[in-house]
TORKOLVEX-163651 format. One record per atom (N, C-alpha, C): residue number from 1; atom name; z, x negated, y negated. Coordinates in nm, 3 decimals, padded with zeros to 5 digits, m for minus. Layout:
R  num  atome       c3       c1       c2
R  NUM     CA        Z        X        Y
...
END
This chain:
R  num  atome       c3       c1       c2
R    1      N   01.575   00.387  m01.317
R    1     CA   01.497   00.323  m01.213
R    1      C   01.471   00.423  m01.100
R    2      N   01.323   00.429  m01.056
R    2     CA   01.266   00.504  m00.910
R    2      C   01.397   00.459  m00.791
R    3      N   01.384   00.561  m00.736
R    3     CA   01.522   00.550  m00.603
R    3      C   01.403   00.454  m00.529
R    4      N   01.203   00.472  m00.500
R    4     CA   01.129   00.389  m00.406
R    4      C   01.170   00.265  m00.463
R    5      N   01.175   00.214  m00.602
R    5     CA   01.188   00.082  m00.621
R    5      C   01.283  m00.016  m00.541
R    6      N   01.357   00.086  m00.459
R    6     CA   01.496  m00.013  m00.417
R    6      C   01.501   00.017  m00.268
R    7      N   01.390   00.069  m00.259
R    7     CA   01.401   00.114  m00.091
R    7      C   01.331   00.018   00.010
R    8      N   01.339   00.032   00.141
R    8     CA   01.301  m00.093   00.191
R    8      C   01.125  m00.058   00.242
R    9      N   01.058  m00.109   00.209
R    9     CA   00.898  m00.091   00.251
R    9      C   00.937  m00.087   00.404
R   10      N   01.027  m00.122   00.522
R   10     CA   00.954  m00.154   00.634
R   10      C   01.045   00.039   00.643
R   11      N   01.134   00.087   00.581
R   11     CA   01.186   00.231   00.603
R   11      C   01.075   00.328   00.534
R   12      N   00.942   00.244   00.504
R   12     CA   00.808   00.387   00.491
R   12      C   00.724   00.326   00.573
R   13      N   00.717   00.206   00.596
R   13     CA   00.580   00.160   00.672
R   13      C   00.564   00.281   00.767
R   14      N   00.619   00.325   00.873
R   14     CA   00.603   00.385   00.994
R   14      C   00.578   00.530   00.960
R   15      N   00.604   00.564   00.836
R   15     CA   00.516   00.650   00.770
R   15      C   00.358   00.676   00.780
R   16      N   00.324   00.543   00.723
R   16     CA   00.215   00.482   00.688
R   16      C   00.130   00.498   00.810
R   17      N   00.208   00.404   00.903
R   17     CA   00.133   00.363   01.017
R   17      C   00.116   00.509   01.101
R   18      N   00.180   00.605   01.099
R   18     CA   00.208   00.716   01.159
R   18      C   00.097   00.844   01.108
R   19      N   00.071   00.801   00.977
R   19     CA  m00.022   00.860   00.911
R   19      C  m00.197   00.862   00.916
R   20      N  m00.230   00.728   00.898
R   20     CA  m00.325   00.700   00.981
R   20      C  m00.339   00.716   01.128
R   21      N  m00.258   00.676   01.218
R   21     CA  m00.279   00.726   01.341
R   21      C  m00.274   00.808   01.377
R   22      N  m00.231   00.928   01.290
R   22     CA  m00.252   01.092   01.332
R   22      C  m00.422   01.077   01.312
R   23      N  m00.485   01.079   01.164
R   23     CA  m00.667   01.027   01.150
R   23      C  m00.705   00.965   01.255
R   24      N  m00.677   00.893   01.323
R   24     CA  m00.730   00.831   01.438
R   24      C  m00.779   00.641   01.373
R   25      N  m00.674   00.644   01.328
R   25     CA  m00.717   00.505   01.269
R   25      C  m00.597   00.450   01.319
R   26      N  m00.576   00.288   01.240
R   26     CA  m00.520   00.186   01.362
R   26      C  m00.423   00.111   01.282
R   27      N  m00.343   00.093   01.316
R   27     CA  m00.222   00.013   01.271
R   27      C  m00.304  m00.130   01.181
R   28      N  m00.389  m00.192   01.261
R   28     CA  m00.446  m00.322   01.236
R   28      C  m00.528  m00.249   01.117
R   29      N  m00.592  m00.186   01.052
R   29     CA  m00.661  m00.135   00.988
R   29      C  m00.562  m00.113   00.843
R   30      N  m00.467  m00.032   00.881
R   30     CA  m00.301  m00.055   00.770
R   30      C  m00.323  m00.209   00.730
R   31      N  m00.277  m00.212   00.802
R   31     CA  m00.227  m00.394   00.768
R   31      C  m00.357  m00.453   00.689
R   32      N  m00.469  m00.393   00.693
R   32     CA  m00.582  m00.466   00.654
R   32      C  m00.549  m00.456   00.504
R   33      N  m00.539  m00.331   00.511
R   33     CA  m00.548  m00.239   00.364
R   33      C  m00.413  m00.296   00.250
R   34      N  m00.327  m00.337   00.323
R   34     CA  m00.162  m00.420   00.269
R   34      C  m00.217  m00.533   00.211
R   35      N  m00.290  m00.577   00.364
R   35     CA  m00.291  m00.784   00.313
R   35      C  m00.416  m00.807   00.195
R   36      N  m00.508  m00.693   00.190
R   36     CA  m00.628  m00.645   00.081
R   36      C  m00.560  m00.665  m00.110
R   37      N  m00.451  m00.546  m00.094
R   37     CA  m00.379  m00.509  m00.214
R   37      C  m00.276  m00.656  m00.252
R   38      N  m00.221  m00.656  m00.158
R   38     CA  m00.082  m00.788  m00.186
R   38      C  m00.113  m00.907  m00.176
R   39      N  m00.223  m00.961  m00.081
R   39     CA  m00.219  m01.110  m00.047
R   39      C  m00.173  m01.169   00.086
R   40      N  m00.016  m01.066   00.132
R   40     CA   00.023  m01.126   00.244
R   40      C  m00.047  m01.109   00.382
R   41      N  m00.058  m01.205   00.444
R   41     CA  m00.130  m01.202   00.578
R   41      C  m00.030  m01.126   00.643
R   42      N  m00.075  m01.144   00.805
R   42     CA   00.032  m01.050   00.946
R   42      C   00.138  m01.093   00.865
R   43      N   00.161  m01.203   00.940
R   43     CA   00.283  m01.293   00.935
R   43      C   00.395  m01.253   00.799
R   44      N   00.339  m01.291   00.713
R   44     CA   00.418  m01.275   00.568
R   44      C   00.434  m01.128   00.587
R   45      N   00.386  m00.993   00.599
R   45     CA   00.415  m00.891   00.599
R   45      C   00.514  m00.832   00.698
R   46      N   00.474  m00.878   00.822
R   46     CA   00.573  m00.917   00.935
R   46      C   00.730  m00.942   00.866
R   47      N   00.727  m01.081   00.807
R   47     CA   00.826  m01.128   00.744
R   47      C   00.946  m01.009   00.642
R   48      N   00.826  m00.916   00.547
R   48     CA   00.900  m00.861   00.475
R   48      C   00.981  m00.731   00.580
R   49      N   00.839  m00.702   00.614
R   49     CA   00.916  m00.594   00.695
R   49      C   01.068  m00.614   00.798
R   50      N   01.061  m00.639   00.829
R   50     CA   01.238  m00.748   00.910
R   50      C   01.298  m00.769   00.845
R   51      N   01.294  m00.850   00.734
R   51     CA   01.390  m00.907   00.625
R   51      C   01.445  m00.740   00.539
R   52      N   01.341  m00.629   00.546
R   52     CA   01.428  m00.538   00.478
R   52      C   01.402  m00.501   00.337
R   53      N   01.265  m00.624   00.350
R   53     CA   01.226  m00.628   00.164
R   53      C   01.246  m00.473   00.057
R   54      N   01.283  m00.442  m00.034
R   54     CA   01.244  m00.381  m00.144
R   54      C   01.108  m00.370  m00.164
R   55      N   01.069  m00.240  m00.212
R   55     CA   00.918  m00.223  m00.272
R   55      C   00.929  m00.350  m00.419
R   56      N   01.025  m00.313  m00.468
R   56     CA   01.040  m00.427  m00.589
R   56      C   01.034  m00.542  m00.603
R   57      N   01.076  m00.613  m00.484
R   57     CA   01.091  m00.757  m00.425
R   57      C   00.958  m00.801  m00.364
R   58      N   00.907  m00.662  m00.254
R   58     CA   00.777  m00.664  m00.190
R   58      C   00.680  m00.706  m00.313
R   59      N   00.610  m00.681  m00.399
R   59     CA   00.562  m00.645  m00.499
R   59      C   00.567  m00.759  m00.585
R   60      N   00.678  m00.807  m00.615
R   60     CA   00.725  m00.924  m00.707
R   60      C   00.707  m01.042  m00.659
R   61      N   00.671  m01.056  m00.500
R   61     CA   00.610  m01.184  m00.421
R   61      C   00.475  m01.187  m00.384
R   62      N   00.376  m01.021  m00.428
R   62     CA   00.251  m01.037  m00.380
R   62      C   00.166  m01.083  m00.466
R   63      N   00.054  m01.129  m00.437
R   63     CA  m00.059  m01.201  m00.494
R   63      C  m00.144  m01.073  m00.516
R   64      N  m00.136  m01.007  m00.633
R   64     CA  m00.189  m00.862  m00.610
R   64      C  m00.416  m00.912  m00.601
R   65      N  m00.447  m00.835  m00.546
R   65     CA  m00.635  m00.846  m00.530
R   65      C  m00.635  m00.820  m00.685
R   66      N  m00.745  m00.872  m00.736
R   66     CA  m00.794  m00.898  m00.842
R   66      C  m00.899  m00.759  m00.847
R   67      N  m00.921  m00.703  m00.755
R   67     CA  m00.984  m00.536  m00.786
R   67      C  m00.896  m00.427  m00.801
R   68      N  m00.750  m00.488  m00.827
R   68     CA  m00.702  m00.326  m00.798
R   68      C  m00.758  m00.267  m00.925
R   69      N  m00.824  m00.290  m01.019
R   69     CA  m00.811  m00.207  m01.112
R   69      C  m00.958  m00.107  m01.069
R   70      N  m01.002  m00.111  m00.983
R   70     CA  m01.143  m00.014  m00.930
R   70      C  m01.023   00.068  m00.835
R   71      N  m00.921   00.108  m00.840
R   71     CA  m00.837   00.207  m00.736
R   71      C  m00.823   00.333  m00.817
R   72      N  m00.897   00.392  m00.777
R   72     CA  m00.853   00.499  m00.900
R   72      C  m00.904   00.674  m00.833
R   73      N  m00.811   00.739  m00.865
R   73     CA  m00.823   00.879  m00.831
R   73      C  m00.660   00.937  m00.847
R   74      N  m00.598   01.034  m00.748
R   74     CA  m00.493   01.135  m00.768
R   74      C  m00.400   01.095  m00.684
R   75      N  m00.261   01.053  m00.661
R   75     CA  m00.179   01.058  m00.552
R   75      C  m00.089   01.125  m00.612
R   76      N  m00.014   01.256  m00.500
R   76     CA   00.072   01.329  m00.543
R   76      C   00.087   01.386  m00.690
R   77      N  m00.036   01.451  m00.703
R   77     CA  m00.049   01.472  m00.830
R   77      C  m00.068   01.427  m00.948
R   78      N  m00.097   01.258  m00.917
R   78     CA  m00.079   01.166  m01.040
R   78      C  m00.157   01.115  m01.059
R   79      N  m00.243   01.027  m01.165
R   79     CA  m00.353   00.994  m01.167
R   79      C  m00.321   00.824  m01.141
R   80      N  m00.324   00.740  m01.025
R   80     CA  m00.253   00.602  m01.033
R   80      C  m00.329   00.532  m01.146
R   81      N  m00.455   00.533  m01.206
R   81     CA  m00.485   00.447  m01.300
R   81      C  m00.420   00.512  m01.488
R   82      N  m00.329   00.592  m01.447
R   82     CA  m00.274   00.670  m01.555
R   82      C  m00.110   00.616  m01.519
R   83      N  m00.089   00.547  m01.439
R   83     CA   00.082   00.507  m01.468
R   83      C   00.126   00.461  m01.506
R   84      N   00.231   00.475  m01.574
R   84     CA   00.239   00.340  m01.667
R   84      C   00.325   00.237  m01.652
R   85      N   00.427   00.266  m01.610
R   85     CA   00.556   00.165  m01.507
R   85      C   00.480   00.102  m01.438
R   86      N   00.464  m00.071  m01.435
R   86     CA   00.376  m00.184  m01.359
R   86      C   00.424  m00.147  m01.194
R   87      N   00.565  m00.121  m01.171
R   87     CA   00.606  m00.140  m01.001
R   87      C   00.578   00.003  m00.957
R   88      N   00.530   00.091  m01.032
R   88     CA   00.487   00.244  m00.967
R   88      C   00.371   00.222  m00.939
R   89      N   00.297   00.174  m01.016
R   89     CA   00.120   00.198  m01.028
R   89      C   00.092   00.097  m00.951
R   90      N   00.180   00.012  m00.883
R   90     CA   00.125  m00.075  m00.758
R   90      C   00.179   00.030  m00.657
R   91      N   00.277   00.077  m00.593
R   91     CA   00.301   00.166  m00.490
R   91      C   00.204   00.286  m00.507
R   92      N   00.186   00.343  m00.600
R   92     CA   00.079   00.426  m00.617
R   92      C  m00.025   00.394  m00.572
R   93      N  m00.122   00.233  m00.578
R   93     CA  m00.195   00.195  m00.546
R   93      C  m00.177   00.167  m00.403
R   94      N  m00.103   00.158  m00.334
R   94     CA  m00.087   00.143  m00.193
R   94      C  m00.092   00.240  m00.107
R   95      N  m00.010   00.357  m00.192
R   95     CA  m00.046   00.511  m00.137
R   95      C  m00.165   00.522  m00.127
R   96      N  m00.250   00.499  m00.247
R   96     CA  m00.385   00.584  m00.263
R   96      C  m00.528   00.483  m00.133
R   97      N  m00.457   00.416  m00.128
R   97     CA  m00.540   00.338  m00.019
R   97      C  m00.489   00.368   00.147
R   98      N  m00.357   00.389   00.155
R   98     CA  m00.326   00.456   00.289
R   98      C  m00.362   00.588   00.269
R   99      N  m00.350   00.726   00.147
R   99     CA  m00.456   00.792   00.210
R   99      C  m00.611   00.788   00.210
R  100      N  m00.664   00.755   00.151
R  100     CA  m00.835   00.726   00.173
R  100      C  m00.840   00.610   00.328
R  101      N  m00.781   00.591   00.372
R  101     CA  m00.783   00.501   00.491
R  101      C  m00.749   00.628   00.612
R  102      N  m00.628   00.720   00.551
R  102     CA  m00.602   00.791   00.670
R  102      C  m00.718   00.942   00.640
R  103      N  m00.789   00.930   00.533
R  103     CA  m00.888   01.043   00.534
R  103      C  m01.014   00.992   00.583
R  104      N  m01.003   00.907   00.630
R  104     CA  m01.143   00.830   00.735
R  104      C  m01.246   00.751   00.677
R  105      N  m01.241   00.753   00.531
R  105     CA  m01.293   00.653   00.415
R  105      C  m01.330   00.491   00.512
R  106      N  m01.426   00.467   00.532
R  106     CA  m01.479   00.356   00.565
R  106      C  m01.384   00.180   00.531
R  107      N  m01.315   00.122   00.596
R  107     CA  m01.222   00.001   00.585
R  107      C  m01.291  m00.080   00.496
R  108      N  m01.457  m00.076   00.436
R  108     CA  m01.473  m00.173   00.355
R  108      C  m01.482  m00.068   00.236
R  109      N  m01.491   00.037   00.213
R  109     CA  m01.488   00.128   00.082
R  109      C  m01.339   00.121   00.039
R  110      N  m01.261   00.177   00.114
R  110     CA  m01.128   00.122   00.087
R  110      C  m01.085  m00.007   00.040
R  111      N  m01.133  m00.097   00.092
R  111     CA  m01.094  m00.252   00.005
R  111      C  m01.187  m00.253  m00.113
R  112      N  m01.249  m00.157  m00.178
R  112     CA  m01.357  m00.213  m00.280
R  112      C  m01.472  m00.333  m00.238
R  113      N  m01.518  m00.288  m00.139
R  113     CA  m01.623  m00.403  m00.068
R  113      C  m01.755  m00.341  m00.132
END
């Protein structure tokens, strides 16, 4: 098992959020891109983050978007529509949308709009 599978999403969020806001993009814009992929609104994401959730747990309660399968390109060397472990190739997919969000990629190109 991945050591991310067991780690707590709210101990990378600030990653995340830290990442984009170096790009000049916006916390609320993150969150767009989360509640896009998973389903959960503020609130519910709010929720995980506090509670401490697992990427595994995170993941295993989301309502994944019915486009992730249009996510597709390279993170960290990897091709995410090439992974084959179901709980990677969703974190993969979350990466690959926080960076095209923090490379200035337009908030509705990023959701597949």
């Amino acid at each position: 098992m991945h050591r991310i599978f067991t780690t707590s999403v709210a101990s990378v969020y600030p990653h995340y959020v830290a990442k984009v806001e170096r790009k000049g993009r916006t916390k609320a814009e993150l969150d767009e891109v989360i509640e896009w992929l998973t389903g959960f609104d503020q609130q519910q994401l709010d929720a995980h983050l506090e509670a401490g959730t697992t990427f595994a747990d995170f993941f295993a309660d989301a309502r994944l978007n019915p486009h992730t399968a249009l996510i597709t390109g390279v993170v960290c060397g990897v091709r995410v529509e090439d992974v084959e472990d179901p709980l990677m190739q969703k974190i993969r997919w979350l990466d690959k949308l926080v960076d095209e969000l923090a490379r200035g990629k337009a908030v509705q190109k990023v959701l597949r709009g």
